[in-house]
C-alpha positions as CSV (number, residue, x, y, z in Angstrom):
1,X,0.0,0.0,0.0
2,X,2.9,2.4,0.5
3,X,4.0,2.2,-3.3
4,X,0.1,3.6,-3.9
5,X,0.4,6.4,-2.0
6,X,3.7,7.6,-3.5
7,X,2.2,7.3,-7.2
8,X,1.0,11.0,-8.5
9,X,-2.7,11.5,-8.3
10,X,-3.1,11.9,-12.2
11,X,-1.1,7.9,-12.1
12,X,-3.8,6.7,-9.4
13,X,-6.9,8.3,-11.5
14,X,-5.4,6.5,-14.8
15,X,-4.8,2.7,-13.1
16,X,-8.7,3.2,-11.1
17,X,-10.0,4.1,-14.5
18,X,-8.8,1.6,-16.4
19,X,-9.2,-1.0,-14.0
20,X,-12.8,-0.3,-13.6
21,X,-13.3,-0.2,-17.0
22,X,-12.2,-3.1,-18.0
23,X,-13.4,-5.1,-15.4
24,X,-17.3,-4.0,-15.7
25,X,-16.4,-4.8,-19.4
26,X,-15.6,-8.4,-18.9
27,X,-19.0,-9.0,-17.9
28,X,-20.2,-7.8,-21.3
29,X,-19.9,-9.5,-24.9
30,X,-18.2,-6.8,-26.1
31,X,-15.3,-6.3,-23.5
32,X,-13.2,-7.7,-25.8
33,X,-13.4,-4.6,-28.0
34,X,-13.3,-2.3,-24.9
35,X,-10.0,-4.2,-23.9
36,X,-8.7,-3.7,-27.2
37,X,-9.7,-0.2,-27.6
38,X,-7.7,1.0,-24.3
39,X,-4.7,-0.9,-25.7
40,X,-4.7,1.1,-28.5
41,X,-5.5,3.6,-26.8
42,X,-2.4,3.4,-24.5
43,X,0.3,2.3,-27.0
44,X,-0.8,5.2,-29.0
45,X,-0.3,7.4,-25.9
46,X,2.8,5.8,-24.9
47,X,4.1,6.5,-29.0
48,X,2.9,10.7,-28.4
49,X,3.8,10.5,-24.9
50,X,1.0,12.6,-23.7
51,X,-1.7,10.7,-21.3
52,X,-5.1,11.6,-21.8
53,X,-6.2,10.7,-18.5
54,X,-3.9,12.3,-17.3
55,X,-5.1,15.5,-18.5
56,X,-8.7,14.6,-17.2
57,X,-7.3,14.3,-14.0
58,X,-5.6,17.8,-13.7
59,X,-8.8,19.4,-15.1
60,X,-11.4,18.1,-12.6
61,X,-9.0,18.2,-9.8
62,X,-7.7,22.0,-10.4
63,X,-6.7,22.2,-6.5
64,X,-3.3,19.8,-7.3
């Protein structure tokens, strides 16, 4: 638990979203496509090196 509180909040926000994501899709037909979709997703983040959710993050939580 101490690694998780070092991580940045815009990191947390990022593994919670994803995490939730793509576990309420594996109750669904199509959570293959919503798994493939945020691996796109990332590598094509990772290639840019800009995060998305990261940017969500910082916008609704202005205070950090």
């Amino acid at each position: 638990m101490g690694r998780i509180s070092n991580m940045p909040p815009e990191e947390r926000f990022t593994r919670t979203f994803v995490g939730i994501i793509l576990a309420v899709s594996s109750f669904f037909v199509w959570g293959k496509w919503a798994a493939l979709a945020l691996g796109i997703l990332f590598l094509v983040s990772a290639w840019n090196g800009f995060c998305f959710t990261c940017e969500l993050c910082r916008k609704f939580n202005k205070h950090s």
